[in-house]
C-alpha positions in Angstrom: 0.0 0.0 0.0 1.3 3.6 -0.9 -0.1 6.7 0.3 -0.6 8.6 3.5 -2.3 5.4 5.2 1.1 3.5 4.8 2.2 6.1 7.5 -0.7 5.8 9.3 0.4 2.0 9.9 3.7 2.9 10.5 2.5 4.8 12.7 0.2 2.5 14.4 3.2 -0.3 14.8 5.1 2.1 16.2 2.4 3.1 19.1 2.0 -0.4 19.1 5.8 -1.1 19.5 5.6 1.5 22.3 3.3 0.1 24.4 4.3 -3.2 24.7 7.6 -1.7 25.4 6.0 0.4 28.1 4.0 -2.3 29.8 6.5 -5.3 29.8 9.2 -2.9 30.6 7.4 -1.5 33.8 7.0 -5.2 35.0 10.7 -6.0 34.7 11.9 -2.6 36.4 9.2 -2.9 38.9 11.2 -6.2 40.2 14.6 -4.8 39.6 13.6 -1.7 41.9 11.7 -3.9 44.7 14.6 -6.4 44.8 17.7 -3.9 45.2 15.3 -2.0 47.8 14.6 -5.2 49.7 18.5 -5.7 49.9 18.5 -2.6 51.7 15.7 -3.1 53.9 16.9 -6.5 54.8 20.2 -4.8 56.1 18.1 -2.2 58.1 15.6 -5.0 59.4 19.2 -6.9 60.9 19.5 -3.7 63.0 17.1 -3.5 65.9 17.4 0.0 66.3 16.3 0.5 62.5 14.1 -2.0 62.5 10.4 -0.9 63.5 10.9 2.6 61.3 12.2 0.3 58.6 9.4 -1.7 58.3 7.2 1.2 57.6 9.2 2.7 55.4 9.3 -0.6 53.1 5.6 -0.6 53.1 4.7 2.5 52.3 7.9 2.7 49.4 6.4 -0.7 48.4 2.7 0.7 47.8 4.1 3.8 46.4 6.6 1.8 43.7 3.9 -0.7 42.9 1.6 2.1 41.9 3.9 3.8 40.3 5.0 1.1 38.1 1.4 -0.3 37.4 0.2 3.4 36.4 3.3 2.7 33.7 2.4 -0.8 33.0 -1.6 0.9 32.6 -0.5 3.4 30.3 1.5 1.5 28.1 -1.2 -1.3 27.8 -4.1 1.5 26.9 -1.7 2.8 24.1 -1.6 -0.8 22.4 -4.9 -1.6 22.5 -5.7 1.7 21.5 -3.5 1.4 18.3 -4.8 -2.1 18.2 -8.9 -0.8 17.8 -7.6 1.9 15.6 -6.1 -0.9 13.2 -9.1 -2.9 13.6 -11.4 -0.6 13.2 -9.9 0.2 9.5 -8.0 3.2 10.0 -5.5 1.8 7.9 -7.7 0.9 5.2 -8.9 4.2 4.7 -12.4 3.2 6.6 -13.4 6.0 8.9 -16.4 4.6 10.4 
């Protein structure tokens, strides 16, 4: 196909690309982060004077982080399926309705 709607599918892989890239990339740096930070909190846990402040400082950085990432792994899933309806509903054909 030649034409502007050849772009328009580029265009479309490319969000497509994107958000996969977002989503599963979000998952794997979400267990990166919350393994290096649970090295540290096992060191503070060791210390007793550390210990009952630690623990509610890895809670509440593990609620933030796993927000954080999932809002990430949420956006990058929306913009997929979005370029995946937009490419199914015939954007890329030329079909606007």
């Amino acid at each position: 196909m030649n034409g502007p709607d050849n772009h328009v599918h580029w265009w479309l892989g490319v969000a497509d690309l994107l958000g996969h890239g977002m989503q599963h990339g979000a998952i794997k740096l979400k267990r990166v982060h919350l393994s290096i930070a649970d090295e540290s909190f096992r060191v503070l846990e060791a210390i007793p004077v550390t210990r009952p402040a630690s623990r509610v400082v890895r809670i509440c950085h593990h609620g933030i982080s796993h927000i954080s990432y999932s809002s990430v792994e949420l956006a990058g899933q929306a913009v997929a399926l979005l370029a995946a309806a937009a490419a199914a509903r015939g954007v890329v054909d030329g079909e606007h309705g």
